[in-house]
N, C-alpha and C positions, 0 to 999 in steps of 0.2 A: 504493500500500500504506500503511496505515495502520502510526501511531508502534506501533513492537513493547511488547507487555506485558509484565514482569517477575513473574520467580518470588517472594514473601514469602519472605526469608530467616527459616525455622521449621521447626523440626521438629517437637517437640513431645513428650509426653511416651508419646502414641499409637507411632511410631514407635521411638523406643528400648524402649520396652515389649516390641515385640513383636522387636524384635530379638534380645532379651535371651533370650526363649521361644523364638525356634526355637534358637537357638545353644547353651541348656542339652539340648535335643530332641536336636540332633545330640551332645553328648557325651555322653547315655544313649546312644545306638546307636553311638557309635565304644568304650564300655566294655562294653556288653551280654554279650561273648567273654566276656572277663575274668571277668565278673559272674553267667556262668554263667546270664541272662535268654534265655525264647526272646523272640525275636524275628519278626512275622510282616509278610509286604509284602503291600501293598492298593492299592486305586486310590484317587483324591479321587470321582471321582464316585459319589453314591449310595453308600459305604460304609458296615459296620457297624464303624468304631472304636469304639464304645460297649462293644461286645460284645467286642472284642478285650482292651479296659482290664479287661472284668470278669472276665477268662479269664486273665489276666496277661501276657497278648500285648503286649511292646512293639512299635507300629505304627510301620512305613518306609516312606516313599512312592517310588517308583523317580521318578514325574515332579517332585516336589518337588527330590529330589535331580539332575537333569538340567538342573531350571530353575536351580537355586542355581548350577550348573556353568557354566551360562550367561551369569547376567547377569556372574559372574566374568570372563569371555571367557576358558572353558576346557574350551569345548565341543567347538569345531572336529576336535582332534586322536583326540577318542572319538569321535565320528561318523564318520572315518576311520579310524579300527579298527576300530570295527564293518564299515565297508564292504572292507577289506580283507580282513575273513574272509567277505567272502560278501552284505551288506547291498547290496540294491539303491541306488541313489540319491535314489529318491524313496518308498522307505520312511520312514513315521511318524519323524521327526528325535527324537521323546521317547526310542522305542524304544531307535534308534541309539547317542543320547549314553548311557543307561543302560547297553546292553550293553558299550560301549566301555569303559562303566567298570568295569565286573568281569572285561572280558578283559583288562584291564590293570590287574587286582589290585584293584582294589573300593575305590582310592581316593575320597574326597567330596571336597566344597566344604571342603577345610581338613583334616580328620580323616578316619578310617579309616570305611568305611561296611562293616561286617559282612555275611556274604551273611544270607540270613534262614533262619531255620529250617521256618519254614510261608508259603507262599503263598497267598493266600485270592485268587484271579480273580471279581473282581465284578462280572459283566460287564455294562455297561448303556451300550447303544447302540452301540457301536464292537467291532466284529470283529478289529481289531488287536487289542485289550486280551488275547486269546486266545491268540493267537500268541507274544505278547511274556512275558506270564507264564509258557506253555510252555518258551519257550526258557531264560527265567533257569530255572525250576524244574531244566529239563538241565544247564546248565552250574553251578548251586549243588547241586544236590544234596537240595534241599528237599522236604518235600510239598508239593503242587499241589491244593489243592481248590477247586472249580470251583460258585463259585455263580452260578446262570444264575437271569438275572432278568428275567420277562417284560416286552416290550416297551409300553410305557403306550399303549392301545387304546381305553381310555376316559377321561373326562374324571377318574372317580375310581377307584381298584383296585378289580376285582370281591373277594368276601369267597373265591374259589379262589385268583386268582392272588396274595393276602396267606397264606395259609395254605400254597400251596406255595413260599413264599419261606422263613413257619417252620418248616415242617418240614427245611428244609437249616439254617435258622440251630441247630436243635436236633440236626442230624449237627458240625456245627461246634464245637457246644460241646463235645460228646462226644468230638472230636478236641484239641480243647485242654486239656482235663484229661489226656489220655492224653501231653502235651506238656511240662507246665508241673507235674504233679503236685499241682494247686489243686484242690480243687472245685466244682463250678461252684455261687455263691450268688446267686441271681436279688436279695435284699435287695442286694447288690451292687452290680448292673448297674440297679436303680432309683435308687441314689444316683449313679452318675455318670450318667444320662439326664436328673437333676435340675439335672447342672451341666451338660450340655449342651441342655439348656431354657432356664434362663438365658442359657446365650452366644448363643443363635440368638435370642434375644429383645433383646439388644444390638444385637447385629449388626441385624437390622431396625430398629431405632429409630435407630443410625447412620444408615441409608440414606435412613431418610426424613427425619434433618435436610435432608437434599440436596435438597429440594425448595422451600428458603428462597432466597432473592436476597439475598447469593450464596449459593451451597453453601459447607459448612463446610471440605469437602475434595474432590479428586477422585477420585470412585467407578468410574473406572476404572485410573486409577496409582497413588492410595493405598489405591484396596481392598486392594494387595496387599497391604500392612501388615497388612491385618485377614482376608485370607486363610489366611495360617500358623495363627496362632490358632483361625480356627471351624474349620477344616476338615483341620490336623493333630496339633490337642491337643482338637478338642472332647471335652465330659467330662469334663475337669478342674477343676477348683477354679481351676486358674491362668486359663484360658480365658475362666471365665466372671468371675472379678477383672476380667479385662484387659478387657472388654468394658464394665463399669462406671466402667473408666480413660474408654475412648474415649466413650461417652456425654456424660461430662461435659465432657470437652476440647473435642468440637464444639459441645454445647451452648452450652457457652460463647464460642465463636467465633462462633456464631450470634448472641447477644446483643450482640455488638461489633459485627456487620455485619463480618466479615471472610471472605475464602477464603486460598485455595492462591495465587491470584496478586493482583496489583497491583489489576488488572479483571476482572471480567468479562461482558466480550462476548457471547460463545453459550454455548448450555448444550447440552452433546450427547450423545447415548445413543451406546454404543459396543458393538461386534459383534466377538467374537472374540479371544481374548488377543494381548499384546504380543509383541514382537519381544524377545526378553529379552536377545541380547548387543547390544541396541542402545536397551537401554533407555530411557535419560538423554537418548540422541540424537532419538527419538524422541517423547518426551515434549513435546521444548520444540520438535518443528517445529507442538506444536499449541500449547503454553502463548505463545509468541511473539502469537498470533492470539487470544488474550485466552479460548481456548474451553478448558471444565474440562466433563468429564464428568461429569453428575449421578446418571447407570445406565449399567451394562453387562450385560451376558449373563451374561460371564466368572467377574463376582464371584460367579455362583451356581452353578459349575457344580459346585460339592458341595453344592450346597442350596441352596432358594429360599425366605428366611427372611420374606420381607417381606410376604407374604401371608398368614400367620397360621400354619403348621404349626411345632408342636413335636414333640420327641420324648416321649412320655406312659411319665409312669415306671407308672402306675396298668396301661397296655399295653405292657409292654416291647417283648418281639419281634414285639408287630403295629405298634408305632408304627415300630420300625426296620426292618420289613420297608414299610410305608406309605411309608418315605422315601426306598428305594432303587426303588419304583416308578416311585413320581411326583414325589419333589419335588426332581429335579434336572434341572437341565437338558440332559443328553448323552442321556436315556432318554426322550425329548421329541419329536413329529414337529417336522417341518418350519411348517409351519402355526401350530402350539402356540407356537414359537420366533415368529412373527411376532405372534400375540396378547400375547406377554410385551412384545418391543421395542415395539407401538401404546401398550398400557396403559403401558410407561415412560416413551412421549413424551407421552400426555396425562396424565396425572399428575404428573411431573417438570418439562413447561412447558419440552422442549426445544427447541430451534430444527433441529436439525440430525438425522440419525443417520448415523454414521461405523462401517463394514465394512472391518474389516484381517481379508484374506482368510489362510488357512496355507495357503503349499504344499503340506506334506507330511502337511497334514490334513485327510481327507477325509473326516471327521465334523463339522465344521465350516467347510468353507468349502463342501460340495455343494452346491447351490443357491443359493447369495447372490447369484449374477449376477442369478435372478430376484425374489430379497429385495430389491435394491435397483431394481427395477424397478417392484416391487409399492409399496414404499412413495412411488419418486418421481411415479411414474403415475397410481397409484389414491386414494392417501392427500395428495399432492399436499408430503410432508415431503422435503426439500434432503436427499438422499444420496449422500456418499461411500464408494466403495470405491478400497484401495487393499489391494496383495500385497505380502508378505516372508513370512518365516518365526518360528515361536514358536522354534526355537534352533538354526539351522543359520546361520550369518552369510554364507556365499555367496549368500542371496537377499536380501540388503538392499541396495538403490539408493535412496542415498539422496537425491541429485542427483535421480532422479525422482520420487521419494517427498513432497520438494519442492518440485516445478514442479504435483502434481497436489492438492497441498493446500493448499497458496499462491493456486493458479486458483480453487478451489473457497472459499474464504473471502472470495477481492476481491469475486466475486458476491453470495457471504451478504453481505459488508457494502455492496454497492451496492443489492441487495434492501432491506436494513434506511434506508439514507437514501433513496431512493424512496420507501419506504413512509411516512417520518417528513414527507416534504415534501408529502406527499399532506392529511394535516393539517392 
């Protein structure tokens, strides 16, 4: 085994930035009661927060709040509530830790998380997402309105299934003025589409510093810094500041020749979110092996910026009904998902692709048995899979989780000095 590689002791001004935004996020929704704000819950994937901002909807995300829960290691005991009223075991762990949290009085990560007033169910791609919003809508008390969002069938939205997505976003609005007592001003919802145009326009020029040697950061454990930001404030003015922060901050890292660690060895596209109560631990059984992630899946799975879609203020609710068809990754076949990971590893110049399967998610880990088949087989690219969980800490092993990523890198790096002596 090769001498282990070190973390760059740095943070930067990217991360406390976005620390700062979710943490003021969470004190609007733990005063919202008080404040007399509705309050509406929505999913990350494919959402119309744009439209919730211009309706006066403060948006909540039930999985943001279960991961926050998590990487806390303060999961465990809500997913055992939940299961104690009736949760299967190998029900969705988001679900779980969410409901545990409001049968146990709706505490958050730190503050009070208010139940919500309106529920917006956006459904795209996962069946669970139905069930789960159902049941908070019974146990809060809320409206439940159900926006169903065709399944992406073609490479681009046909002009019916964008037009029966506005016609719900336009019963939606109509429910939100009857909620919030605003009326709904489409001049509005084009100026925050404008600031979240901007942010998703950061956010892709982030991504593609990553394609530098080294990368400025790593785009699958520091995306999540930049996750909060596009995909629970996008639309603000703050969001799209903060995105002009990180721009420069990498840029400029780039112009140093620096990354996230000491070295960097491989560069690997990565499959599937993290282990979040074992975050820290999990990070460094890869950063050790000198490997930083240049892409992931995960970082898009509320939107895939990097390819060139904006939200178009000029088309409001076609542009946001456009992006909850296609341009996310949960609303995505199977197939699609591997055209994205090809094009990240030829582009990106990765050496590797690494699949952290979810137990208890069965919208993302369905078929990666043969994902990582297809790419080590056909494509001829070094694939790891390994299993835990995104927030149940009973499936984390990490003793093995280590024996099978430790094997899988001595190769990469006997692969890479073979190849070099060949020379």
């Amino acid at each position: 085994m090769a001498t282990p590689v070190t973390e760059r002791q740095y943070q930067g001004k990217v991360h406390e930035h976005s620390r700062r935004l979710m943490s003021a996020w969470m004190g609007e929704l733990a005063r919202a009661e008080a404040e007399g704000r509705t309050t509406g819950a929505l999913m990350i994937s494919g959402n119309c927060v744009e439209l919730l901002r211009a309706c006066h909807v403060l948006p909540m995300f039930p999985e943001v709040t279960a991961l926050q829960n998590a990487i806390r290691h303060k999961s465990l005991p809500l997913i055992l509530k939940a299961e104690q009223a009736g949760y299967s075991s190998d029900n969705c762990a988001y679900v779980k830790a969410d409901m545990g949290l409001f049968l146990e009085g709706g505490m958050g990560p730190g503050k009070p998380m208010p139940f919500p007033n309106l529920i917006v169910c956006n459904y795209v791609g996962c069946n669970v997402y139905v069930k789960w919003f159902e049941h908070l809508a019974d146990i809060s008390g809320a409206k439940l309105f159900m926006l169903d969002v065709p399944f992406a069938r073609t490479p681009e939205p046909t002009a019916a299934d964008v037009q029966y997505v506005v016609g719900q976003l336009e019963e939606l609005i109509a429910l939100c003025e009857g909620f919030t007592g605003h009326t709904f001003d489409i001049d509005e919802l084009r100026e925050v589409l404008a600031h979240a145009a901007r942010a998703e326009d950061g956010y892709a020029r982030c991504k593609d510093l990553c394609k530098s040697h080294p990368a400025p950061f790593d785009a699958y454990f520091d995306s999540i810094n930049m996750m909060g930001p596009i995909n629970v404030l996008r639309g603000t003015r703050e969001a799209a500041d903060f995105f002009d922060v990180a721009v420069a901050e990498f840029a400029g890292l780039v112009g140093q020749g620096l990354g996230p660690l000491s070295e960097e060895r491989f560069r690997t596209v990565v499959e599937g979110p993290p282990p979040y109560p074992y975050y820290k631990n999990f990070r460094n059984l890869f950063s050790k092996w000198g490997a930083v992630a240049v892409q992931s899946t995960y970082s898009t799975v509320g939107g895939i910026w990097e390819w060139g879609f904006r939200h178009d203020p000029a088309r409001p609710l076609e542009s946001i009904a456009e992006q909850m068809l296609r341009e996310n990754l949960t609303n995505r076949s199977i197939t699609a998902r591997y055209q994205q990971i090809r094009r990240y590893v030829d582009e990106w110049k990765a050496d590797a692709l690494v699949i952290h399967s979810i137990k208890s998610c069965r919208l993302f880990s369905a078929g990666q048995g043969d994902m990582r088949d297809y790419f080590t087989r056909e494509l001829g690219v070094p694939t790891l899979l390994v299993e835990s969980d995104l927030e149940d800490p009973r499936y984390y092993a990490e003793a093995q989780l280590r024996n099978r990523i430790d094997a899988f890198f001595e190769a990469l790096e006997h692969k890479k000095v073979v190849a070099a002596g060949t020379h």
